[in-house]
Every structure is written in structure tokens, then in C-alpha cells.
N, C-alpha and C positions, 0 to 999 in steps of 0.2 A: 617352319615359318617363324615361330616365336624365338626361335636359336639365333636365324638370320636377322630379324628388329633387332636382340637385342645385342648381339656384335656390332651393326651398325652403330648404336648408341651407346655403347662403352666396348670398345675394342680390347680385349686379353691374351696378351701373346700365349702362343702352345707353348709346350715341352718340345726342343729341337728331337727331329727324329731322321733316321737313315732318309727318308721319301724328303721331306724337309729341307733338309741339307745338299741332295741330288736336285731337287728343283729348284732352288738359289743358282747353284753352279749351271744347270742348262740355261739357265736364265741369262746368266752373265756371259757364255759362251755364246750366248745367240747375239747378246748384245757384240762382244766380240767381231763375229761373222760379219756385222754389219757395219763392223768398221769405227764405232762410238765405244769411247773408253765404257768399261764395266763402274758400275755406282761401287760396289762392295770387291773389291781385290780379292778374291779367294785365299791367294797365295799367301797374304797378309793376315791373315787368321789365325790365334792360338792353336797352334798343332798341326798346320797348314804342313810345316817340314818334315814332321816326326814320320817317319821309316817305318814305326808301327802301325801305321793309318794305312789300310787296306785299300787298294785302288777300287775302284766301284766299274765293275764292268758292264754294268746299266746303262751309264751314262754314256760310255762309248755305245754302246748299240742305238740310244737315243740320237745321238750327233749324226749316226749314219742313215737314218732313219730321216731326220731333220732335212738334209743335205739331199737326198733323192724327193723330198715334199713340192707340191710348187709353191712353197713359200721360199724357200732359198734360194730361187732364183729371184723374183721379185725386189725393189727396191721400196723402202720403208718410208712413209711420211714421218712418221716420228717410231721411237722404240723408248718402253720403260718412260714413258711420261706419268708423271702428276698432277692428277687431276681435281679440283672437287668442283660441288655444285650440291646446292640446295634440294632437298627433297621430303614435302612432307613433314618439314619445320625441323629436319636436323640438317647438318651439311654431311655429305657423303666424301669421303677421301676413296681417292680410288688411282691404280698404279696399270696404266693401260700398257697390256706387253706389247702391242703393233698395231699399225694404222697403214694400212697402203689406200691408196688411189684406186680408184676403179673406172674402167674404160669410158663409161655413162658420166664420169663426174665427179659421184660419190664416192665415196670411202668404207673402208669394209675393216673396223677393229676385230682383232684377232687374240683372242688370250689361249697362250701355250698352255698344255696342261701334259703333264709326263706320263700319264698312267694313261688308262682307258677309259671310253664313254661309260658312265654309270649305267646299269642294267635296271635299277630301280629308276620308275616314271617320278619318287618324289626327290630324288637325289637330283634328278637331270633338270627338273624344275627349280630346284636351289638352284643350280649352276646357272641355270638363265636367267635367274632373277637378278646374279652379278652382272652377268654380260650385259642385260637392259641397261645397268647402270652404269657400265662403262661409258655404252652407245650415246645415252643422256648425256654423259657430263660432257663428252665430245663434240657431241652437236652443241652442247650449248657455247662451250669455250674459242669452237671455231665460228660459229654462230651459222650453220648450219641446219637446214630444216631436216628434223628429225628422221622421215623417210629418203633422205640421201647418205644416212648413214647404215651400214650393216652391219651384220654381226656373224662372229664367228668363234672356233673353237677348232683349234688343231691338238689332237689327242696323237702325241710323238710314241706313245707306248703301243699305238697301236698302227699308228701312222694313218688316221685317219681325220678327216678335216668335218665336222657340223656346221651346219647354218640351219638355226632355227628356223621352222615355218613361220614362227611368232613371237614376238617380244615383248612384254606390258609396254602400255606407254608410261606418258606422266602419270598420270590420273592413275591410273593402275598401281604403278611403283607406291605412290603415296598411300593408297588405299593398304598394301602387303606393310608397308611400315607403320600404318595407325593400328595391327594385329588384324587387317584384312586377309583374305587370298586373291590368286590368280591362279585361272585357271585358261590354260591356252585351248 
């Protein structure tokens, strides 16, 4: 919890790592797929050419993986948006991988993750602590009422899709950011 406040309030990039690097590149391939130029050109990378650089055959197993999901057949409202919004007196940036449509109306954001669902109950609570805050910033940007928006989590390493039972809301989100909890 204190990890997640304080990356909110002063963001510090990692060290680039093998996992790092692979989930840029699915990233950009999904962007791809769906037909919108990639933000970051892979190709265009220091070292991107070099014949030393080892193919990563992860990430093919990820793309086919990806490609049998029902997300690749689906059509995207937006992909790789920019988002922020206020919360709990800081403003939140936040980079939403997909937004489709839903039959009902609403809309269901979606953030890829390459690896698999965490087996730890406080790890997978981090992770929805993000996804609320996707949800947030989208509903507010589209100006949407917050229960027309969902949430999701497609885990490509495992090929397995989540949707929380439960998402903080505002009130909530703010209370995890003032060194609160949530507890779903």
C-alpha cells in the first residue's frame, strides 16, 4: 500500500529488464493488431538491429496466445490512451491499454499483463488498485457514470481474462492514497 501512494506521488523509473522490455513490445504489437501506429517503434531502438540480440520466444507464444483470446476479435474504443484525473489531491497519470464497448452500453477497460495472475491475495489487490484507477479516470474523461464502466485484466501468459467482483470507488481510492486501505 505505502509502495503504491508513493509511486503515485513521485513516479521512479525501474532498471529495463527481459519482462520490461517483452511487455513494451506486446504492447506495441497489440497496438499494431489493431491497426493504430505503435507510440514507441521497437525497430528504432539502440540495438533494435544488432544480430546479437536474441529473439525472445515468449513473446511469440504471447501473440498466439493473444490471437485465440476474445479480445482479438473484438473492436477497440480507444487503445494506449492517456489519461489523468484527480484523486485525493494529487493527479493520477495513467496509460489505459483498451476500452471496448459493451453490449449494455458500458464499457469494459482492459489492461494486458504478460505473465500470470498473482497467487498472492496482496499482490492482486495492488493490481486492482490500478485497474480502479484506470476505471476512474475513464469514466470521468468520458464523463460517464462510474457503474457503466468495468474492469478487466487479461493475463496473456496464461491466457486468462479477470474481472474483479469489486473495485474501490472514489472515496475509497482516496482514502488508499491518504496511507488508508481497501479491503474488497
Amino acid at each position: 500500500r505505502e509502495q503504491f501512494a508513493r509511486q503515485l506521488r513521485r513516479p521512479v523509473p525501474t532498471a529495463p529488464s527481459v519482462h520490461a522490455r517483452r511487455g513494451t513490445a506486446f504492447h506495441a504489437w497489440v497496438e499494431q493488431w489493431y491497426g493504430r501506429a505503435a507510440l514507441v517503434d521497437l525497430d528504432a531502438l539502440p540495438g533494435a538491429d544488432d544480430d546479437s540480440s536474441p529473439l525472445d520466444p515468449v513473446l511469440a507464444d504471447l501473440r498466439r496466445t493473444f490471437l485465440e483470446s476474445e479480445w482479438a476479435g473484438r473492436t477497440p474504443l480507444a487503445i494506449e490512451v492517456d489519461v489523468e484525473t484527480p484523486v485525493g489531491g494529487l493527479v493520477v497519470r495513467s496509460r489505459i491499454d483498451a476500452v471496448f464497448p459493451e453490449p449494455d452500453g458500458g464499457v469494459v477497460v482492459v489492461d494486458w499483463k504478460t505473465g500470470r495472475p498473482p497467487t498472492d491475495p496482496a499482490a492482486l489487490r495492488t493490481r486492482e488498485l490500478q485497474l480502479a484507477l484506470y476505471r476512474l479516470a475513464w469514466a470521468r474523461w468520458r464523463g460517464l457514470p462510474l457503474e457503466q464502466v468495468r474492469a478487466a485484466f487479461y493475463y496473456v501468459g496464461s491466457g486468462e481474462t479477470l474481472r474483479p467482483a469489486a473495485l474501490p470507488d472514489v472515496d475509497e481510492l482516496e482514502e488508499v492514497i491518504r496511507g488508508g486501505t481497501w479491503t474488497p
